[in-house]
mmCIF file of the N, C-alpha and C atoms, coordinates in Angstrom:
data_MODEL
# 
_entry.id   MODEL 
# 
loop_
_atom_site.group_PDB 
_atom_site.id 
_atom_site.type_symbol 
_atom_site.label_atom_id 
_atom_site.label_alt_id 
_atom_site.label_comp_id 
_atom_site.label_asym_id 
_atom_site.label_entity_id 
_atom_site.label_seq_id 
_atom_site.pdbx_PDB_ins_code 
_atom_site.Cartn_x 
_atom_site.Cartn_y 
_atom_site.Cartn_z 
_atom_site.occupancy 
_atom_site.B_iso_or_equiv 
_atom_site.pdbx_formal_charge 
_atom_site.auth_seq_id 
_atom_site.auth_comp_id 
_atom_site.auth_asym_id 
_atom_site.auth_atom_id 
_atom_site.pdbx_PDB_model_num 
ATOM 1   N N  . UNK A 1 1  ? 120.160 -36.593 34.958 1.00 0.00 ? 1  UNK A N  1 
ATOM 2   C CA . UNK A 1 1  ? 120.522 -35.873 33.753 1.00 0.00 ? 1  UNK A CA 1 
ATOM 3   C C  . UNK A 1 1  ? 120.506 -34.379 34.075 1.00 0.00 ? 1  UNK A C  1 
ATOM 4   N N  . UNK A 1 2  ? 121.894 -33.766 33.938 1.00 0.00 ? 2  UNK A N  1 
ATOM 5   C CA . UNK A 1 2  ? 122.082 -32.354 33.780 1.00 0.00 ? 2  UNK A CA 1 
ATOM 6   C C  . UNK A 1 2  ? 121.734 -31.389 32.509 1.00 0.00 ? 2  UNK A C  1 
ATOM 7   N N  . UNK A 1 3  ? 120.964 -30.994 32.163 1.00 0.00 ? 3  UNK A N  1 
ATOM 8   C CA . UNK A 1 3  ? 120.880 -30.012 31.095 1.00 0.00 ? 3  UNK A CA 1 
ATOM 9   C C  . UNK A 1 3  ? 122.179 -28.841 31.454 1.00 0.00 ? 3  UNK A C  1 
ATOM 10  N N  . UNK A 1 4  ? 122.757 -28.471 30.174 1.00 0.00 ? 4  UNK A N  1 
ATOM 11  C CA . UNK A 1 4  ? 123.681 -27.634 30.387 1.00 0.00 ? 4  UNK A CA 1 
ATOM 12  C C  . UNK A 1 4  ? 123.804 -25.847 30.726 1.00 0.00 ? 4  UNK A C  1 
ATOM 13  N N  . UNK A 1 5  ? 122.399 -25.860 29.863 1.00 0.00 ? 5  UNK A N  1 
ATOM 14  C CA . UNK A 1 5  ? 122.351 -24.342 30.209 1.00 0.00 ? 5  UNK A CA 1 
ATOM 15  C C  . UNK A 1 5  ? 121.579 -24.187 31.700 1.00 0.00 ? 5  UNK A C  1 
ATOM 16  N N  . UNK A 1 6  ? 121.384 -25.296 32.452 1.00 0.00 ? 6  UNK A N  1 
ATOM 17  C CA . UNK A 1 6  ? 120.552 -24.820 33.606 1.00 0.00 ? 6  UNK A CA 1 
ATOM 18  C C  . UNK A 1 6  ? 121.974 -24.981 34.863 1.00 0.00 ? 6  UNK A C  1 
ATOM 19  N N  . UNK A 1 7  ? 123.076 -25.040 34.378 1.00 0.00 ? 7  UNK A N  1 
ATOM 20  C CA . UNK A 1 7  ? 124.085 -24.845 35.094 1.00 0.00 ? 7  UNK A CA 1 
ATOM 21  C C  . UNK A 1 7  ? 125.157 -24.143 34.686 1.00 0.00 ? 7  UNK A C  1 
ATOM 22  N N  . UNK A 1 8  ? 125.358 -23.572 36.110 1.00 0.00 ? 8  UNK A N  1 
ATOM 23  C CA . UNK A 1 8  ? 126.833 -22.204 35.747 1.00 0.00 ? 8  UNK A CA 1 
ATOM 24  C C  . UNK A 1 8  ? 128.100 -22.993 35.500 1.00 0.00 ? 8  UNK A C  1 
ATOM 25  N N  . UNK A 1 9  ? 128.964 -22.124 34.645 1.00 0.00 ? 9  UNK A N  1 
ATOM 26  C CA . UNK A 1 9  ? 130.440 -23.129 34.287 1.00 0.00 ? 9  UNK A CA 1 
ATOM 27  C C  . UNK A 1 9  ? 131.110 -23.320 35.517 1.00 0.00 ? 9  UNK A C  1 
ATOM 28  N N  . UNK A 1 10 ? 130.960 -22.716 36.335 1.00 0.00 ? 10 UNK A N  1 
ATOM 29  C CA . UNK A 1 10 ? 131.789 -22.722 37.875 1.00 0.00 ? 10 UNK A CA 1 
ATOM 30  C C  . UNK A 1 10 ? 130.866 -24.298 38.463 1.00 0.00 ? 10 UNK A C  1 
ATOM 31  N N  . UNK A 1 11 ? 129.843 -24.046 38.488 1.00 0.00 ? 11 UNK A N  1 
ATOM 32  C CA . UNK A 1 11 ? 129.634 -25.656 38.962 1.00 0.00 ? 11 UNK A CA 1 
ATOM 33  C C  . UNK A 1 11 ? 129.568 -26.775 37.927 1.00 0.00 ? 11 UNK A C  1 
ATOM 34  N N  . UNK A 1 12 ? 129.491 -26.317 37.155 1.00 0.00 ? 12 UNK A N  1 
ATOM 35  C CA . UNK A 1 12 ? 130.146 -27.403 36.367 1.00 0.00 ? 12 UNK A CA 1 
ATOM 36  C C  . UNK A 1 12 ? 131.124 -27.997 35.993 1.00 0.00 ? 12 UNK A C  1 
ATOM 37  N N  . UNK A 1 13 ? 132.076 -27.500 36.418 1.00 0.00 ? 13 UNK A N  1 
ATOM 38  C CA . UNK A 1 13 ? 133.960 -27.588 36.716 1.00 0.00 ? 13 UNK A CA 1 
ATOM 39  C C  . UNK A 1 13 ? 134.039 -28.264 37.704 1.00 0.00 ? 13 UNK A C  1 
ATOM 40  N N  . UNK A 1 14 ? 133.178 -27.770 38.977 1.00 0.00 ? 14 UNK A N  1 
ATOM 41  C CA . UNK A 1 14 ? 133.492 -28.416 40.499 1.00 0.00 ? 14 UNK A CA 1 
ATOM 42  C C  . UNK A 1 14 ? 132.623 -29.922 40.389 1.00 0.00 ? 14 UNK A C  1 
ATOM 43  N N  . UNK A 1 15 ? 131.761 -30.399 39.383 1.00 0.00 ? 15 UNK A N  1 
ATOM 44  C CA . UNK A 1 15 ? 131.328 -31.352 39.650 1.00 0.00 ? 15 UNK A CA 1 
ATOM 45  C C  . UNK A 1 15 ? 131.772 -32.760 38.780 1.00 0.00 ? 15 UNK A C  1 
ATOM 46  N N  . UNK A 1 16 ? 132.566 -31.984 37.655 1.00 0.00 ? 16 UNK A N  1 
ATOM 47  C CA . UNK A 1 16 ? 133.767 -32.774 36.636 1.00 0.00 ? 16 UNK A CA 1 
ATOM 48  C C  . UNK A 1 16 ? 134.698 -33.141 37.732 1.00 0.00 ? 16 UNK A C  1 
ATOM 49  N N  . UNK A 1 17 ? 134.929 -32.168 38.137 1.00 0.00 ? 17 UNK A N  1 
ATOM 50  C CA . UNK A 1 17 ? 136.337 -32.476 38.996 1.00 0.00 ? 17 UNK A CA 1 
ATOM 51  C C  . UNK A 1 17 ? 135.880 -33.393 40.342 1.00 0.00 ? 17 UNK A C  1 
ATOM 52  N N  . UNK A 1 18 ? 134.655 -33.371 40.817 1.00 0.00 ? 18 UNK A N  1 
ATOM 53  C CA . UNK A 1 18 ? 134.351 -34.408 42.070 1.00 0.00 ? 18 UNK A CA 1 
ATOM 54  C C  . UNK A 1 18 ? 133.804 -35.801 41.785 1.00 0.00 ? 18 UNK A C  1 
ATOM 55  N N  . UNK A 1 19 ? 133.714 -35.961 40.273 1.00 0.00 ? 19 UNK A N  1 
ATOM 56  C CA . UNK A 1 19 ? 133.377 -36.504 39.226 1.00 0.00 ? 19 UNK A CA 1 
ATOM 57  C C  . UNK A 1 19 ? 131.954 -37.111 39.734 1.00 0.00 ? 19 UNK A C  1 
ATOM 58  N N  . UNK A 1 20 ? 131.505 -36.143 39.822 1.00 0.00 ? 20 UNK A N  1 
ATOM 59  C CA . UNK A 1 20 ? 129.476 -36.437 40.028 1.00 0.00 ? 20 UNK A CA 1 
ATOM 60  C C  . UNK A 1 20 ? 129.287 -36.492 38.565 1.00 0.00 ? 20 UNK A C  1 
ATOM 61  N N  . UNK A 1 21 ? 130.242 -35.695 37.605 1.00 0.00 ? 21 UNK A N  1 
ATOM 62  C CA . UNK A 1 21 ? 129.687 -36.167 36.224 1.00 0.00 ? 21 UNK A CA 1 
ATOM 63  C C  . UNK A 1 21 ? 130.710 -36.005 35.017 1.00 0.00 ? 21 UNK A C  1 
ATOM 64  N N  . UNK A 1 22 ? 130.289 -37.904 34.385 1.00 0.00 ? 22 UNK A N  1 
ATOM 65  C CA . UNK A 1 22 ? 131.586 -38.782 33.945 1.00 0.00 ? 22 UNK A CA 1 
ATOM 66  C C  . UNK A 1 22 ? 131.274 -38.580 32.610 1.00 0.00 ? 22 UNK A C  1 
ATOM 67  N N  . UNK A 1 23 ? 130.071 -38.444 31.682 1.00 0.00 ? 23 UNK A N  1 
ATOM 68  C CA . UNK A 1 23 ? 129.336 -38.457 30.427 1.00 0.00 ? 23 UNK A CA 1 
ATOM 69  C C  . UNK A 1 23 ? 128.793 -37.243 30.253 1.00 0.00 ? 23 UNK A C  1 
ATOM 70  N N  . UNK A 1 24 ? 129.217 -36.604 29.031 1.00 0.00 ? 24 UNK A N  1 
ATOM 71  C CA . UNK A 1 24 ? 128.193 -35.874 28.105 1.00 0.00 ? 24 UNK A CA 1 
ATOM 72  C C  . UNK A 1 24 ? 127.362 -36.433 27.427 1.00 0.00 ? 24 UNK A C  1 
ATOM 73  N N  . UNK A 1 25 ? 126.146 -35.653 26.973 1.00 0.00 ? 25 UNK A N  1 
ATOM 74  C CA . UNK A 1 25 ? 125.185 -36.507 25.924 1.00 0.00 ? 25 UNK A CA 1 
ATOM 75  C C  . UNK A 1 25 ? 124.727 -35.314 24.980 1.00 0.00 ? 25 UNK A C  1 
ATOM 76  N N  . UNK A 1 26 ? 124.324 -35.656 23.848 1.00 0.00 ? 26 UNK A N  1 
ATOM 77  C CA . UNK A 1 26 ? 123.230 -34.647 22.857 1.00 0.00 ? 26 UNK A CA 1 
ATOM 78  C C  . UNK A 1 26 ? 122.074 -35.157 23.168 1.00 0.00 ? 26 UNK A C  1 
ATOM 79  N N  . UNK A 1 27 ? 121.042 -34.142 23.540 1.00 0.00 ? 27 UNK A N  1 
ATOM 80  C CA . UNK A 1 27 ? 119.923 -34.005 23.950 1.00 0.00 ? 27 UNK A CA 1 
ATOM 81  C C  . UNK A 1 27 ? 118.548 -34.865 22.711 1.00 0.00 ? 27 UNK A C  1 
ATOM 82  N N  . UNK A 1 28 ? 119.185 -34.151 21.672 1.00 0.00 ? 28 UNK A N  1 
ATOM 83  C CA . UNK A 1 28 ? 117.866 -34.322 20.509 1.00 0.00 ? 28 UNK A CA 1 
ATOM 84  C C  . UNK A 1 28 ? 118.449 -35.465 19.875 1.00 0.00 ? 28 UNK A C  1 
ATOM 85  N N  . UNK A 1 29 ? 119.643 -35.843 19.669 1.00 0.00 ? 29 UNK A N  1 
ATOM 86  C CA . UNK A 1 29 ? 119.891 -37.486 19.315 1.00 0.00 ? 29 UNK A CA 1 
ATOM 87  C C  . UNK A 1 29 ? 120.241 -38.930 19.950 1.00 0.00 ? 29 UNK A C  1 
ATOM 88  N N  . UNK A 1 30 ? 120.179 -38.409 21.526 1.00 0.00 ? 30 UNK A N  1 
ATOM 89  C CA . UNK A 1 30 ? 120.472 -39.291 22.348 1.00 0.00 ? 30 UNK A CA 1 
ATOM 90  C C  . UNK A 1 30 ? 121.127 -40.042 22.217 1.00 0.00 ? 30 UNK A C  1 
ATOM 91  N N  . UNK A 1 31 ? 122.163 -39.420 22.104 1.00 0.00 ? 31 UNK A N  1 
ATOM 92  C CA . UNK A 1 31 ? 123.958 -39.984 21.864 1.00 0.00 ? 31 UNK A CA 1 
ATOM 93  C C  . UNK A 1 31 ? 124.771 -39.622 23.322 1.00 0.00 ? 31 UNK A C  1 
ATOM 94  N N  . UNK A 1 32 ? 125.239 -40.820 24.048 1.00 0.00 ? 32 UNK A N  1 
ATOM 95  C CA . UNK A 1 32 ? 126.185 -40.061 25.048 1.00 0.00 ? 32 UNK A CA 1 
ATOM 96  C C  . UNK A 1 32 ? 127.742 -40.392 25.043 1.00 0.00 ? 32 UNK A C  1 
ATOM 97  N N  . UNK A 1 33 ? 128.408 -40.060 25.568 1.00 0.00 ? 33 UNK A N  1 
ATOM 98  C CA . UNK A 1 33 ? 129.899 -40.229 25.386 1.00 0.00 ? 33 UNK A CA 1 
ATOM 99  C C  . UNK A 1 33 ? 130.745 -39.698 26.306 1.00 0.00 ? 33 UNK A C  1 
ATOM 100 N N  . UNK A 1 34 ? 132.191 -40.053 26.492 1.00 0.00 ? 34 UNK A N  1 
ATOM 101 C CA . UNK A 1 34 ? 133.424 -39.100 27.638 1.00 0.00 ? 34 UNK A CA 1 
ATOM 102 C C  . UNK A 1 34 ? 133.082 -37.493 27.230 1.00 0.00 ? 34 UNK A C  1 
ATOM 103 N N  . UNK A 1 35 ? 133.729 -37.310 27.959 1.00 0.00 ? 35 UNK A N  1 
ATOM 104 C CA . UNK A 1 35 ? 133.650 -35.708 27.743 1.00 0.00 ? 35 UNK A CA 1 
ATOM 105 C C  . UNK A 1 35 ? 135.023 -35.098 27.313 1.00 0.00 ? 35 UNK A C  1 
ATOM 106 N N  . UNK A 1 36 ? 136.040 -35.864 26.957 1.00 0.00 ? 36 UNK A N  1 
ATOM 107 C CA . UNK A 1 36 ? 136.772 -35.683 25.808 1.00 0.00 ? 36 UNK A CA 1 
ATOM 108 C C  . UNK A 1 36 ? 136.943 -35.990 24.277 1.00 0.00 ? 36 UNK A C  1 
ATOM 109 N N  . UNK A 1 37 ? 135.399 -36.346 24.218 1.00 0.00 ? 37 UNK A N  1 
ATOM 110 C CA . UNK A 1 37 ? 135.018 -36.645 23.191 1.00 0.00 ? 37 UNK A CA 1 
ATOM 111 C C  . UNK A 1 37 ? 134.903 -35.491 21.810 1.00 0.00 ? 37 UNK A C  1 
ATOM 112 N N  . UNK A 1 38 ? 135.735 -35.731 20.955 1.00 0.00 ? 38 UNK A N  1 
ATOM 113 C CA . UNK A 1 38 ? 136.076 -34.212 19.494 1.00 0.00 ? 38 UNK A CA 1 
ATOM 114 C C  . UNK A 1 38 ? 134.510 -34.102 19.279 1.00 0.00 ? 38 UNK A C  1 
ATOM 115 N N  . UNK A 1 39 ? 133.619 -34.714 18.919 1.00 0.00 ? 39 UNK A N  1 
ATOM 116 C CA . UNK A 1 39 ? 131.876 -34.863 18.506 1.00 0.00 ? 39 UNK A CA 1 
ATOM 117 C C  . UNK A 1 39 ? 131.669 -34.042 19.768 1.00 0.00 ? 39 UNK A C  1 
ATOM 118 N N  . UNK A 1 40 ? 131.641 -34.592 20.868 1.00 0.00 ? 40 UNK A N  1 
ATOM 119 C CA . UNK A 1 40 ? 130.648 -33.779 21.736 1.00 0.00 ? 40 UNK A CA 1 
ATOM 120 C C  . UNK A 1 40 ? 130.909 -32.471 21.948 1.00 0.00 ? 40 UNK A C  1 
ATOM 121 N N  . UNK A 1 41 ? 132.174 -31.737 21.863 1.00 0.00 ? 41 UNK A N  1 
ATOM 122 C CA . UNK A 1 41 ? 132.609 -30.709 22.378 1.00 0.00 ? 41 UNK A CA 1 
ATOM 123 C C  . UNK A 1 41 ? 132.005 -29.756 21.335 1.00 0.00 ? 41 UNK A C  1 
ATOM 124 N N  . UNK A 1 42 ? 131.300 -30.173 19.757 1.00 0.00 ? 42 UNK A N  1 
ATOM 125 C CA . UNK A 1 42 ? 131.120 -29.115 19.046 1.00 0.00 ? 42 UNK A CA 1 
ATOM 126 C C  . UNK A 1 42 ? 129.710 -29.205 19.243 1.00 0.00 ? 42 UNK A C  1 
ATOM 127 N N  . UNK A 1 43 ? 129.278 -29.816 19.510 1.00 0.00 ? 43 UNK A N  1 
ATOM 128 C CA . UNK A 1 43 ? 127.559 -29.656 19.839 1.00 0.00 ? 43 UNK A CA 1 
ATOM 129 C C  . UNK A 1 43 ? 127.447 -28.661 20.586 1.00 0.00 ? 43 UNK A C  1 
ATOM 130 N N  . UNK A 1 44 ? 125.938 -27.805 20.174 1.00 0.00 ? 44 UNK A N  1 
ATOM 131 C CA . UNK A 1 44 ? 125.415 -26.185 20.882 1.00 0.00 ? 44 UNK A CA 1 
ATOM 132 C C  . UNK A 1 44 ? 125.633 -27.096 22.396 1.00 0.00 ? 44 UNK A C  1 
ATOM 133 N N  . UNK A 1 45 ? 125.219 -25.787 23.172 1.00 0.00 ? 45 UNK A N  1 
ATOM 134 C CA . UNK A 1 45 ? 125.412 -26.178 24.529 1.00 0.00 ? 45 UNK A CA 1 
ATOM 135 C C  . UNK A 1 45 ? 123.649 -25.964 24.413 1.00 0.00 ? 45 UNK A C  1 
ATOM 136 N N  . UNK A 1 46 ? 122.721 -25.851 24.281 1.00 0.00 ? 46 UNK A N  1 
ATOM 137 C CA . UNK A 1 46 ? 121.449 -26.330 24.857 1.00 0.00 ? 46 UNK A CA 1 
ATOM 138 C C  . UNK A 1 46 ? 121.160 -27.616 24.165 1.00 0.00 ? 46 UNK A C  1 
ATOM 139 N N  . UNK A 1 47 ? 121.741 -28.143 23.274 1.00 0.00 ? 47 UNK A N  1 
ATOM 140 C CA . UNK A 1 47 ? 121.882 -29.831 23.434 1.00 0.00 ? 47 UNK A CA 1 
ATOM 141 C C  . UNK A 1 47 ? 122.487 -30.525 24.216 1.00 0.00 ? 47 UNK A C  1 
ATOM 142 N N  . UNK A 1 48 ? 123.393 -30.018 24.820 1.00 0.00 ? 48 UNK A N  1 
ATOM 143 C CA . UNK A 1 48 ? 124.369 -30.787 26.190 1.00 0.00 ? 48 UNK A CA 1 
ATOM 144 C C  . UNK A 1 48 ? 123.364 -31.039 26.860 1.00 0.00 ? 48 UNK A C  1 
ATOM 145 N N  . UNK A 1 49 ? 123.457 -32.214 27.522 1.00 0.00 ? 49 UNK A N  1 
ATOM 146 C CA . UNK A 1 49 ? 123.346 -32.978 28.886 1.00 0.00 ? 49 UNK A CA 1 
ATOM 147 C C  . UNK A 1 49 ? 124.563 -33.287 29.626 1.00 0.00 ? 49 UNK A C  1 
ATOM 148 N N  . UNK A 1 50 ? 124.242 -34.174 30.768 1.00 0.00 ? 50 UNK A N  1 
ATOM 149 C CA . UNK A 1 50 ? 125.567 -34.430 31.447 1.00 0.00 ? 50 UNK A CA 1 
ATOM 150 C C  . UNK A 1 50 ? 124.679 -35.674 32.256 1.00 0.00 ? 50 UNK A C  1 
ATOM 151 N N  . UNK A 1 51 ? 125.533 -36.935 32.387 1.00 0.00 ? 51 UNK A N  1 
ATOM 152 C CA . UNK A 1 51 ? 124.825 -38.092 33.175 1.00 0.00 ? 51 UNK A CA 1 
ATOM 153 C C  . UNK A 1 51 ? 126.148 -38.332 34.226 1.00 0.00 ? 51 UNK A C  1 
ATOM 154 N N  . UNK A 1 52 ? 126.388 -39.095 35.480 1.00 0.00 ? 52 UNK A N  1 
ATOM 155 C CA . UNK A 1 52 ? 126.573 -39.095 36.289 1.00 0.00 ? 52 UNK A CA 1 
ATOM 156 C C  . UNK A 1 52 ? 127.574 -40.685 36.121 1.00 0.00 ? 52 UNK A C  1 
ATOM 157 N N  . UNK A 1 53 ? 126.653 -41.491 35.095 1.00 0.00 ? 53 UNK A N  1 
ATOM 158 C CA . UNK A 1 53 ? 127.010 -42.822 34.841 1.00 0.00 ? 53 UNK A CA 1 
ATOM 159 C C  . UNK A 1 53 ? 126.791 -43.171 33.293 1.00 0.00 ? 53 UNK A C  1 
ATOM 160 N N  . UNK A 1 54 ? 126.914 -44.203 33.043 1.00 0.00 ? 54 UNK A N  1 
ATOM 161 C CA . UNK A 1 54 ? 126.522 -45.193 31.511 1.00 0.00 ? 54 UNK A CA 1 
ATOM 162 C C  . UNK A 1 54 ? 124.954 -45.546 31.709 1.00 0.00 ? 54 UNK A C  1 
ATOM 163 N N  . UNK A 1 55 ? 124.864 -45.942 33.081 1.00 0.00 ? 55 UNK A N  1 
ATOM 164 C CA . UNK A 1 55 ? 123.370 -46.441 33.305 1.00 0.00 ? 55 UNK A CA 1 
ATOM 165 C C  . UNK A 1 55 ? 122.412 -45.562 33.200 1.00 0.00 ? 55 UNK A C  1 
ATOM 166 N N  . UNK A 1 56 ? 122.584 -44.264 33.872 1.00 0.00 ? 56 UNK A N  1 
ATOM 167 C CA . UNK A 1 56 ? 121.864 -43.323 33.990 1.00 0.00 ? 56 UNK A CA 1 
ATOM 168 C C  . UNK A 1 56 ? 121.656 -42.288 32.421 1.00 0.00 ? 56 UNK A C  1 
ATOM 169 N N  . UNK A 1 57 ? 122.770 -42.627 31.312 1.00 0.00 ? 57 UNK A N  1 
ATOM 170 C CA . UNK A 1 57 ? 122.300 -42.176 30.246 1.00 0.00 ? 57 UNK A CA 1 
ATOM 171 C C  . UNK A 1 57 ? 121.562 -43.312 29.418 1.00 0.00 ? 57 UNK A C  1 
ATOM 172 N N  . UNK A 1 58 ? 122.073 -44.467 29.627 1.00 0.00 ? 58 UNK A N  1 
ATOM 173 C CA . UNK A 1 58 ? 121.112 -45.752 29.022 1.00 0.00 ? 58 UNK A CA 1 
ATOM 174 C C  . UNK A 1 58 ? 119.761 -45.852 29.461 1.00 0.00 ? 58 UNK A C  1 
ATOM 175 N N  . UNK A 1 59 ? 119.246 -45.313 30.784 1.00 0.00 ? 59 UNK A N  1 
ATOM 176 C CA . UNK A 1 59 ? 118.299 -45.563 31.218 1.00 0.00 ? 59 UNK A CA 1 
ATOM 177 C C  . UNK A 1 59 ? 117.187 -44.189 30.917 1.00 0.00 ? 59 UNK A C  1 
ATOM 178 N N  . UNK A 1 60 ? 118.382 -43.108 30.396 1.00 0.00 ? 60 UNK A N  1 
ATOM 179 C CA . UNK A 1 60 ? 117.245 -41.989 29.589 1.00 0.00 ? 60 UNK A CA 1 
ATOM 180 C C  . UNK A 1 60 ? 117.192 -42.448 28.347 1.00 0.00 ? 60 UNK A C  1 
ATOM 181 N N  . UNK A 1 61 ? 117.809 -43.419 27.754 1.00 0.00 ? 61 UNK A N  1 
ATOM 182 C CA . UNK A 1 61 ? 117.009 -43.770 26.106 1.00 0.00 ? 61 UNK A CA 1 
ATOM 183 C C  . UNK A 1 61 ? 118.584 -43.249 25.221 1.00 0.00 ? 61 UNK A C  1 
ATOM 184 N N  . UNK A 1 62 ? 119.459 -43.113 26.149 1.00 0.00 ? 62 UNK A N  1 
ATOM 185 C CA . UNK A 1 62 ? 120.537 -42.359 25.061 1.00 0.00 ? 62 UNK A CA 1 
ATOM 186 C C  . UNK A 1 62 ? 121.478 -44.030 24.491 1.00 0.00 ? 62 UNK A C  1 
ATOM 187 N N  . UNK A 1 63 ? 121.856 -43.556 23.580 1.00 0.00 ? 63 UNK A N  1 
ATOM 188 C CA . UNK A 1 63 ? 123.127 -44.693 22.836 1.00 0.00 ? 63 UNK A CA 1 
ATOM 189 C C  . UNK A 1 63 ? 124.633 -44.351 23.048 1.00 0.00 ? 63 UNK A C  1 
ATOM 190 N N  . UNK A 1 64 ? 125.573 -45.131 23.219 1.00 0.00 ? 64 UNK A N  1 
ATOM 191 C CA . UNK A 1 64 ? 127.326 -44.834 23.490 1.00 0.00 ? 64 UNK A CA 1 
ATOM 192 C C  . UNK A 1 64 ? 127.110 -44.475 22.124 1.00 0.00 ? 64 UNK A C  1 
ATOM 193 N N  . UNK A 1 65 ? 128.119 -43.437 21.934 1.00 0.00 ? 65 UNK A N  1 
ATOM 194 C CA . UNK A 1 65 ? 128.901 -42.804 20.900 1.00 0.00 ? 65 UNK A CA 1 
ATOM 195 C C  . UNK A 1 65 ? 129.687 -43.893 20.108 1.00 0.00 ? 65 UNK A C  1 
ATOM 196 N N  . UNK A 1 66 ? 129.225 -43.784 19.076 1.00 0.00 ? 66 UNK A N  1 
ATOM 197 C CA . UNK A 1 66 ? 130.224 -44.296 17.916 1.00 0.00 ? 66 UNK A CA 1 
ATOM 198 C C  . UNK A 1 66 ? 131.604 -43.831 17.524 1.00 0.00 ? 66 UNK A C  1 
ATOM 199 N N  . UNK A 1 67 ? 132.130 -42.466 17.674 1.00 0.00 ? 67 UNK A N  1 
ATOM 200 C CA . UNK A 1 67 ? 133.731 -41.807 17.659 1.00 0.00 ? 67 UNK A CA 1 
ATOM 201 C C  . UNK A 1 67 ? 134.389 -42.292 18.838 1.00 0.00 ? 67 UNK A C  1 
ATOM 202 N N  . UNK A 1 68 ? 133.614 -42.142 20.202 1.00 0.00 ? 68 UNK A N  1 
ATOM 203 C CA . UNK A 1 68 ? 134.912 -42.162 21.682 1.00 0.00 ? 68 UNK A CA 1 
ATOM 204 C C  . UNK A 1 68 ? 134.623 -43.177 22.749 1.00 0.00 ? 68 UNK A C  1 
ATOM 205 N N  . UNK A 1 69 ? 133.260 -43.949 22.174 1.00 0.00 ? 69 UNK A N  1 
ATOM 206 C CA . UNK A 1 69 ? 133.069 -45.823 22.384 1.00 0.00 ? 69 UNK A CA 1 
ATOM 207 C C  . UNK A 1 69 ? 132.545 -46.363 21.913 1.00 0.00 ? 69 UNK A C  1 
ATOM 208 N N  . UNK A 1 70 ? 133.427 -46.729 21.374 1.00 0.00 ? 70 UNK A N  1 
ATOM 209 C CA . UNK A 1 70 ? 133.862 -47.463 19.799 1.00 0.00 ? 70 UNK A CA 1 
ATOM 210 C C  . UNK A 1 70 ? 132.937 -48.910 20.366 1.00 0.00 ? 70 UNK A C  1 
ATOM 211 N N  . UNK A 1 71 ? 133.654 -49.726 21.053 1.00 0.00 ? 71 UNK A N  1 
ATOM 212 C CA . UNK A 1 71 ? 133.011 -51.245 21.503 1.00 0.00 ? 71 UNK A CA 1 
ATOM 213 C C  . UNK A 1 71 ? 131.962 -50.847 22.594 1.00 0.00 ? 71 UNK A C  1 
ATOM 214 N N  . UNK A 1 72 ? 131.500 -49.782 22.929 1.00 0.00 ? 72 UNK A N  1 
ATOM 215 C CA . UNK A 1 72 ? 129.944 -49.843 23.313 1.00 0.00 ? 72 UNK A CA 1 
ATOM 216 C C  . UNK A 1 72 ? 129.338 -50.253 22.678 1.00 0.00 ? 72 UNK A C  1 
ATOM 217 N N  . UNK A 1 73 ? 129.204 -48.628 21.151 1.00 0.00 ? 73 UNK A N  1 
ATOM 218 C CA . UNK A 1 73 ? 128.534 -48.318 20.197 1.00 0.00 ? 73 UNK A CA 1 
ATOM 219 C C  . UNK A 1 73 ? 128.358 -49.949 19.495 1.00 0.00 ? 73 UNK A C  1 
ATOM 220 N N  . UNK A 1 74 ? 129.222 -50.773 18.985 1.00 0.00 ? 74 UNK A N  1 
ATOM 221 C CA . UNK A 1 74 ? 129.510 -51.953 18.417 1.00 0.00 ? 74 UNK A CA 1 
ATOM 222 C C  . UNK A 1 74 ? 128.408 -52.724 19.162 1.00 0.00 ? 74 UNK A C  1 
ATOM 223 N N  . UNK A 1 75 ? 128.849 -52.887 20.652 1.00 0.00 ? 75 UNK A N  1 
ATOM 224 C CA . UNK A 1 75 ? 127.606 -53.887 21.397 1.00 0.00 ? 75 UNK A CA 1 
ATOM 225 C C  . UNK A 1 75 ? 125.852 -53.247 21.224 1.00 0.00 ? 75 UNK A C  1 
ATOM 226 N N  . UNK A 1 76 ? 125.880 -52.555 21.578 1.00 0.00 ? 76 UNK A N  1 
ATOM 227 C CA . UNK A 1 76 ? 124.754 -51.982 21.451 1.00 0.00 ? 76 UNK A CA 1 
ATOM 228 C C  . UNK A 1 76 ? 124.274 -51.957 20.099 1.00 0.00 ? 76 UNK A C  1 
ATOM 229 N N  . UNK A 1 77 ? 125.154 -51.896 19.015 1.00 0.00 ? 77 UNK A N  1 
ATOM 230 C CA . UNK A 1 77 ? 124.137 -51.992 17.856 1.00 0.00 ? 77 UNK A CA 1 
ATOM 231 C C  . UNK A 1 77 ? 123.852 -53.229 17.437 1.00 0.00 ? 77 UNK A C  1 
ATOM 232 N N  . UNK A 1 78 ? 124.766 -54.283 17.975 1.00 0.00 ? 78 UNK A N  1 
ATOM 233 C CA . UNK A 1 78 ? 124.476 -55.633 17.465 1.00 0.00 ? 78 UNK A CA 1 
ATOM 234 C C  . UNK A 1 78 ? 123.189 -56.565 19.031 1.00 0.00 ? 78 UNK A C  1 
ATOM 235 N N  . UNK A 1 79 ? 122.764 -55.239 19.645 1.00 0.00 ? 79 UNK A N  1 
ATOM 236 C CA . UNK A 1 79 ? 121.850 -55.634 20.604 1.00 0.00 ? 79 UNK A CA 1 
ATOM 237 C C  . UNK A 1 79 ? 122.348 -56.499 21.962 1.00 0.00 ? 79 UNK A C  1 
ATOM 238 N N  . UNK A 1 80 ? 123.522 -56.183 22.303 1.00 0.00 ? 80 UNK A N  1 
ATOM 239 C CA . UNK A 1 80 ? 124.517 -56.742 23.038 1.00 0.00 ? 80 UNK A CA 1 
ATOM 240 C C  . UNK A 1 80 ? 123.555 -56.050 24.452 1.00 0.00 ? 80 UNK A C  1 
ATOM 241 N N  . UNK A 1 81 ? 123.223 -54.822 24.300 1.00 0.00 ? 81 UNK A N  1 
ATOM 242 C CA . UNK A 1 81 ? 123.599 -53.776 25.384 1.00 0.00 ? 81 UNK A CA 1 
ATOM 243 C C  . UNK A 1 81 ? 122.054 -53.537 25.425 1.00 0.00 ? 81 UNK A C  1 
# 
């Protein structure tokens, strides 16, 4: 898990783009999601995170997004996930 303000936008571009990182998350509701996600992009940036994988935000306690995964969010609430 990347916290956002502990990284510069320059490496954070180069590591989207080498795709070391596939998920955004909100920090204080442990919600994660794409990173073209309309929800995540308006969240402060010291709530940003950044995970690498699905596992690696599931395995910090976070939930798929209900707006930009849709049939995560669905499995996971019916305890699928």
């Amino acid at each position: 898990m990347i916290n956002h303000q502990k990284i510069t936008d320059s490496e954070l571009l180069r590591k989207i783009k080498n795709a070391e990182i596939c998920f955004g998350g909100n920090r204080k509701l442990k919600i994660y999601g794409t990173l073209k996600c309309a929800s995540g992009k308006r969240m402060k940036r010291e709530n940003r995170v950044f995970f690498s994988s699905e596992n690696q935000a599931r395995n910090n306690g976070f939930r798929p997004c209900g707006h930009c995964m849709k049939s995560e969010y669905l499995k996971w609430k019916n305890g699928l996930i």
